[in-house]
C-alpha positions in Angstrom: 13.7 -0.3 5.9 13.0 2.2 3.2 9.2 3.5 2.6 7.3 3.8 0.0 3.9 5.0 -1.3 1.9 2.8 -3.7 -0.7 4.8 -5.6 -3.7 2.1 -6.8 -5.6 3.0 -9.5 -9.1 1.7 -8.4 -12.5 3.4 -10.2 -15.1 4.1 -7.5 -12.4 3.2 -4.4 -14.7 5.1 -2.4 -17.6 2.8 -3.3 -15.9 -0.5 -2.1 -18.2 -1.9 1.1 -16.9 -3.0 4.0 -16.6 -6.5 3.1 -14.7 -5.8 -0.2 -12.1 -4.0 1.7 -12.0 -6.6 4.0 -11.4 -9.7 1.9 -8.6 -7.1 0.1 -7.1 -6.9 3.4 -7.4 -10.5 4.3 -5.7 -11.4 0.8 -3.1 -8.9 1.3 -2.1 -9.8 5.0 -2.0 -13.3 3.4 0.8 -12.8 0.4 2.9 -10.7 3.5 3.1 -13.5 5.4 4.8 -15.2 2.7 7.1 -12.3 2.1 7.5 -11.9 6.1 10.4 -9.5 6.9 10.6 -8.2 3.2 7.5 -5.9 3.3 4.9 -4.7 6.1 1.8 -2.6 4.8 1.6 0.4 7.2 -1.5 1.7 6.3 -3.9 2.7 3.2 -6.0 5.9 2.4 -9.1 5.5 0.0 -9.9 8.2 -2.1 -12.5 8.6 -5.0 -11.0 6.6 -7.8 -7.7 5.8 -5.8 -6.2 4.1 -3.0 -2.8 5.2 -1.5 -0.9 2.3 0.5 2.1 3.3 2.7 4.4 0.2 2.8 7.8 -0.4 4.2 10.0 -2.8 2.2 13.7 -3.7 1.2 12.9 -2.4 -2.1 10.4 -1.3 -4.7 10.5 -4.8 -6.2 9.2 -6.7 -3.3 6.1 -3.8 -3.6 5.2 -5.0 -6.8 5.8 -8.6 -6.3 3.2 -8.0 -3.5 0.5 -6.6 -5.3 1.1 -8.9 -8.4 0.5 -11.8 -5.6 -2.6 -10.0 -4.1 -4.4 -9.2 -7.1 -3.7 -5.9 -6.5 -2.7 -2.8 -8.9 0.4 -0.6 -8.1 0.1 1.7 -10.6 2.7 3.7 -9.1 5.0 3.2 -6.3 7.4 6.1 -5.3 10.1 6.4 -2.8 9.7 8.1 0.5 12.4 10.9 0.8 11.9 13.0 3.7 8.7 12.9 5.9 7.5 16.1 7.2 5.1 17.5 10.0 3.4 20.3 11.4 6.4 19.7 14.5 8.9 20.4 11.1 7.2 23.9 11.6 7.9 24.7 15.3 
């Protein structure tokens, strides 16, 4: 399945306790499992103003259906081409 990286637009990210990440999480796990086997969240990186979710999905579509459904922005969501690695140096 192809991956992609969602960029989220979200003032103060950094800010958001543990409890607001959590009931983000909960709501998000919840809208995958109505989209089971079209899209799995891989993981997320919060930043200052910004969170940056790695997904896998049949196409960008299902993405933004996802985060539409979750109350979620996707503000940008861009196509994995290549991953690289510090073993891509060796």
């Amino acid at each position: 399945m192809p991956k992609y990286v969602i960029e989220r637009n979200i003032p103060g990210a950094h800010c958001l306790t543990a409890a607001e990440l959590k009931a983000a999480s909960e709501k998000s796990n919840e809208v995958l499992r109505t989209l089971w086997g079209d899209v799995q969240w891989v993981q997320s990186f919060v930043t200052e103003d910004k969170v940056y979710c790695v997904y896998n999905a049949r196409n960008p579509g299902i993405v933004a259906e996802h985060a539409r459904a979750a109350g979620l922005p996707a503000d940008r969501i861009s196509a994995v081409r290549t991953v690289i690695d510090p073993n891509t140096g060796e």
